[in-house]
N, C-alpha and C positions, 0 to 999 in steps of 0.2 A: 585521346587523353590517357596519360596513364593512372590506373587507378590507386595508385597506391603510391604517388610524389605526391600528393598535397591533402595532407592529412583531413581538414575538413569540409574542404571545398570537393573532393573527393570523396569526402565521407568516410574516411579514418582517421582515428589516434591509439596510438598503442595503449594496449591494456597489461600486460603484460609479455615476459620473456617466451619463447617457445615451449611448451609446456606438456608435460603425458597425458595422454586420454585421460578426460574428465570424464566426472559418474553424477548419474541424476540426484537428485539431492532426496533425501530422506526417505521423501514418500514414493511408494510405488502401486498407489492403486491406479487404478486407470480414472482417465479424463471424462466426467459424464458428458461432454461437450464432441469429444472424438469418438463415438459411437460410429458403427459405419467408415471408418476411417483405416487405410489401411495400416496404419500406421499404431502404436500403444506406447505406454507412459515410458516403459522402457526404451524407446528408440531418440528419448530427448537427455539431454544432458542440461543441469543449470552452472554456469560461468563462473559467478561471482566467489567464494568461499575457497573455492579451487587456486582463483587466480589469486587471491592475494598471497592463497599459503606458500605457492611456490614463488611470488615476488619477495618471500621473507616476512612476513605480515605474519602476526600471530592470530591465528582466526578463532581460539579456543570457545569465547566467551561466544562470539556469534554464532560458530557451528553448537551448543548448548541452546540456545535460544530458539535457534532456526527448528532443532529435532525439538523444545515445548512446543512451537507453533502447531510445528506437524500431529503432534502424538494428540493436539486436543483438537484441530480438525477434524484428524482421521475419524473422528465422533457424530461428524455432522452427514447424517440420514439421511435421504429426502424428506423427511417428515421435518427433521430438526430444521433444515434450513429456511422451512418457511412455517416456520414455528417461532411466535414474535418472543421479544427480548424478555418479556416479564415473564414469560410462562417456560422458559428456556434450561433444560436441566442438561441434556445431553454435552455442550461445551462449557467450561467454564468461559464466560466470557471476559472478566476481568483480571482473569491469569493468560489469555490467550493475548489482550490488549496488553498487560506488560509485559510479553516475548517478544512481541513487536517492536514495542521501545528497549529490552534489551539488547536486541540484535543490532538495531541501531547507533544506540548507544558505544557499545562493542567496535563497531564499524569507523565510527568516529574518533572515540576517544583513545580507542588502545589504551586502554584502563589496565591493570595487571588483577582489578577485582570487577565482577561481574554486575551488575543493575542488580539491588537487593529486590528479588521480584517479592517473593516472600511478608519484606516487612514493607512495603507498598501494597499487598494484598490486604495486611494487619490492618492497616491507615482506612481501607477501603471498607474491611467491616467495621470496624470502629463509628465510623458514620451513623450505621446504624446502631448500633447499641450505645449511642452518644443523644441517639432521637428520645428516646422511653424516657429518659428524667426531665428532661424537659416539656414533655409534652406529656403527661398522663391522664389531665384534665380534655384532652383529647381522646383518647383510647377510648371512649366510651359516647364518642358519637355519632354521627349519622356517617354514613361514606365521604360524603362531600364535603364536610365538617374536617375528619382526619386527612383527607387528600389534601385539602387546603394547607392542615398542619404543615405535614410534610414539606410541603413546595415553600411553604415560610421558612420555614427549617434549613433546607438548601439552600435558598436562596436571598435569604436575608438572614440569618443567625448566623449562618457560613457562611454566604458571600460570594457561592459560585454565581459567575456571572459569564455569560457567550462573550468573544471575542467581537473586538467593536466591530461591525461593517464599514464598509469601505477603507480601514484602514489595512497596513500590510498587515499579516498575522504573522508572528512568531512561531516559528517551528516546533516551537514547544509547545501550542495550543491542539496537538494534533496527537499527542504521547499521552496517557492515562498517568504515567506518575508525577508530569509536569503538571498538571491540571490537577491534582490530587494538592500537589506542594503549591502551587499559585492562584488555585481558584479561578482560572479564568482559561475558556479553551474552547473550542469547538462543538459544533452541536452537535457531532453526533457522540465526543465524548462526553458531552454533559447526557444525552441519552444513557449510555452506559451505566453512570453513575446512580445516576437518578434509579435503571431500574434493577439494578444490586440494591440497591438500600429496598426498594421495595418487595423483592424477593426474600428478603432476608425478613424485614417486617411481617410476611405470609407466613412463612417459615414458623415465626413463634406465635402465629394466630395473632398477631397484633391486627392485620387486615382478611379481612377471615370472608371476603367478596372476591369478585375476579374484575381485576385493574390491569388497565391499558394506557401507555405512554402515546401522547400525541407528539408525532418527531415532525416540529417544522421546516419547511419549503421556501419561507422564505428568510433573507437574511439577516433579520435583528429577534426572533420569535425566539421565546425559550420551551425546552420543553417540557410538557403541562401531566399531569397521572388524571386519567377520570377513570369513571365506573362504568366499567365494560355495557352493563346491563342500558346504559344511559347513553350508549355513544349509538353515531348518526353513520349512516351505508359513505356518508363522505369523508369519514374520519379514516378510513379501511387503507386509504392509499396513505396514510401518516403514520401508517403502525411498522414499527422495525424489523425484521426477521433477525434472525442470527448471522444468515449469511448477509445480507445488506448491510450491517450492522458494521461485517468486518471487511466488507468490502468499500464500503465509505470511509472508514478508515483508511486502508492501504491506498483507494484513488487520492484520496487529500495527501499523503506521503506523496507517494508518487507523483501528482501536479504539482506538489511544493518542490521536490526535486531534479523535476524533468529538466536535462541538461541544456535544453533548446526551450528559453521563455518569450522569443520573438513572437509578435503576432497572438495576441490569445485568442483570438476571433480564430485560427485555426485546433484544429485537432491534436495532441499530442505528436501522433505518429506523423501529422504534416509537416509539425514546423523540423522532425527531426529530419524527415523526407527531404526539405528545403535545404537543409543544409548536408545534405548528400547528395546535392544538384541531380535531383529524382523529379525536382518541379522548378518551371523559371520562376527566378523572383533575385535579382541583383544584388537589391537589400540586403536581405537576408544571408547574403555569400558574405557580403562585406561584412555582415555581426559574426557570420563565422569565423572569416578567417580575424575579426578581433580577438573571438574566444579564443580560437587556435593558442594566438601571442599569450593571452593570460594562464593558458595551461603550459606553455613554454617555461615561462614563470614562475611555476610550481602552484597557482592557482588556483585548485582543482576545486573546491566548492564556497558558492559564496549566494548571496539572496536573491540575486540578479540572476545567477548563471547557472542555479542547480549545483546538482552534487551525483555523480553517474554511478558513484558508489551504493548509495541510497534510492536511487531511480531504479537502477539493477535488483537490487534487494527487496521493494516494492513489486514490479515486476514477476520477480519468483512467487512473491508468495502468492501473488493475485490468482498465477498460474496453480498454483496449487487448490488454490481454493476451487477451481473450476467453474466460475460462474458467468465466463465471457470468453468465446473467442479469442477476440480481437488482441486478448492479452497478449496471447502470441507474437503476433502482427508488431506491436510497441515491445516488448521485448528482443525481436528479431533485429527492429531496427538500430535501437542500442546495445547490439550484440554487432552491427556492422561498423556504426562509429569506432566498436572497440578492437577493428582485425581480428573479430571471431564470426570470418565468411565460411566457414562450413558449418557452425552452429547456426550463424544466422541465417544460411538458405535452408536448413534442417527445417527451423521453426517456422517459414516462412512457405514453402511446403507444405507444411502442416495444418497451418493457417488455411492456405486454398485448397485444401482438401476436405476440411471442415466445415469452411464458407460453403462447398459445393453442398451440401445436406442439410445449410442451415434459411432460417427466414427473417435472416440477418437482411437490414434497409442496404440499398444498390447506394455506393456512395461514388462516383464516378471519378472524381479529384483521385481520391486516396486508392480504389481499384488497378488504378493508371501509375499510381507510384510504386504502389507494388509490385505492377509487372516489371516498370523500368529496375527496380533494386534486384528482382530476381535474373532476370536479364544481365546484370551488370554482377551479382558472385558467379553465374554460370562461365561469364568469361574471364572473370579472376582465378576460376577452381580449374577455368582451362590452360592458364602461361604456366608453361615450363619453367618451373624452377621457383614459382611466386613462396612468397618464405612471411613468415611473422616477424616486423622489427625487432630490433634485441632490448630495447628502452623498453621500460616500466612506466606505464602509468599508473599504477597503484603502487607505490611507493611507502615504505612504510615514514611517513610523513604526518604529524598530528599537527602539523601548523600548515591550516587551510591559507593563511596570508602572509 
């Protein structure tokens, strides 16, 4: 079969024109996950920001976004990242959460002005110094008394409220300044919120004890502040880190725009696998090559089918963050859809070179697919002459339909 006549059923579509060496994006420390690897931060290059500039795409506002994300990670320690949300000084975490949604933003809209992160930050303290008039008849009681304030405060006087369960969620419940302007959004940015107002409250001695956010597990719970001194050894697995924090974040990004949403009973990387005919499954060819026609189309991102712009962009930062392999792995693979097989074998390399030193679960489906996609760039990178299509898939195009 040849690999590169049928774009998804084969497992490509152009991502862009042929393009000059790309450079790793931002950060250059190294990977605490690639220890022992022969391989360092410098030998990876990230795709996304590159390809649009040279498809004519103006990338200003996201390349701005993408180096905030970077410059307030590069802050997270090993102490910091398993250092819970309320006690958390090292990263700003509600300026880090709207680079996220900037860069996003940026990505989608082609805006010619940038996500005001700034006065979304303002909105964010505001919260808090919005609690003290209201509540002063509080300030002067027990912990559990003032705790209780608060969570009424939030959640009934404002209004934030979790996204319904079972229904589909809004893309916007997943960005801090949508949920900021709507009041209604995801747990783990209702987390976030919750514990900036409380930090900030500490801050002025308004809460002058040591308070901890219970982040629920299951999917209608909100999340709750109690008194550190008073919580149970079972509470320990509900407390947020920093990195958790921002890593549930980018997975919710990232599962909400994963280009391949067939099958959710599979793993990200499988069902992209699936449709890189890396695994049988007939189905699944047939929802490809449907997607194929609707990217033909101009199509490129919709609720049903993802957004590879944003899947990509997810992806980077996950990888930056360092907190998973596997990230690799899901990124390699939507570096293959996109006819970027020498990136994608790079990372995918990497990946099983990493796996070898890790005590990462034997997943045997997904082991298997990863050999066949390595397998299959190894003899792409071997034909004479094999060349990157001339078409754009990143088109500078702001109308998704």
């Amino acid at each position: 079969m040849d690999c590169t006549s049928s774009p998804w059923i084969s497992g490509t579509f152009t991502l862009s024109p042929p393009r000059p060496p790309l450079s790793l994006s931002s950060s250059s420390s190294s990977f605490r996950f690639f220890c022992g690897s022969q391989f360092s931060a410098k030998d990876l290059r990230f795709v996304l920001h590159d390809s649009l500039h040279f498809s004519g795409t103006d990338i200003t506002h996201a390349k701005a976004a993408r180096d905030g994300f970077t410059s307030q990670i590069r802050n997270l320690s090993e102490i910091e990242r398993e250092t819970s949300i309320c006690i958390n000084k090292g990263v700003e975490l509600g300026k880090t959460a709207l680079y996220i949604a900037a860069e996003d933003d940026a990505l989608m809209s082609h805006s010619s002005v940038p996500l005001p992160v700034d006065a979304f930050l303002e909105r964010l303290d505001n919260l808090s110094t919005s609690y003290c008039p209201h509540y002063r008849s509080s300030l002067a009681s027990s912990p559990e008394d003032l705790l209780d304030s608060v969570e009424r405060y939030l959640y009934i006087t404002k209004g934030f409220r979790r996204t319904t369960a079972g229904s589909n969620p809004s893309t916007k419940d997943y960005y801090l300044h949508s949920v900021l302007a709507q009041r209604c959004g995801s747990v783990a940015i209702l987390s976030l919120i919750y514990s900036e107002v409380l930090k900030m409250l500490q801050l002025w001695g308004v809460i002058n004890f040591d308070v901890e956010i219970y982040h629920p597990r299951d999917i209608s719970s909100l999340p709750r502040a109690y008194n550190k001194k008073k919580g149970k050894e079972s509470d320990q697995k509900h407390i947020m880190t920093s990195e958790s924090l921002l890593v549930e974040i980018l997975r919710n990004l990232k599962n909400t725009y994963w280009p391949f949403q067939q099958n959710p009973t599979e793993s990200l990387f499988l069902r992209a696998a699936i449709a890189a005919n890396c695994v049988n499954s007939g189905f699944e060819h047939a929802s490809a090559k449907a997607a194929q026609h609707r990217l033909d189309r101009g199509v490129w991102t919709s609720v049903l089918f993802g957004d590879m712009r944003r899947a990509l962009s997810a992806c980077e930062r996950l990888i930056l963050l360092e907190a998973n392999s596997e990230e690799l792995r899901d990124y390699a693979v939507l570096l293959y859809h996109c006819s970027y097989y020498e990136e994608a074998l790079q990372y995918l390399k990497f990946y099983s070179e990493v796996k070898k030193t890790s005590d990462s679960l034997n997943k045997p489906a997904e082991n298997d697919a990863v050999e066949k996609l390595i397998v299959r760039l190894n003899l792409i990178m071997m034909e004479d002459g094999w060349k990157r299509p001339s078409a754009s898939f990143f088109r500078n195009n702001s109308e998704p339909w």
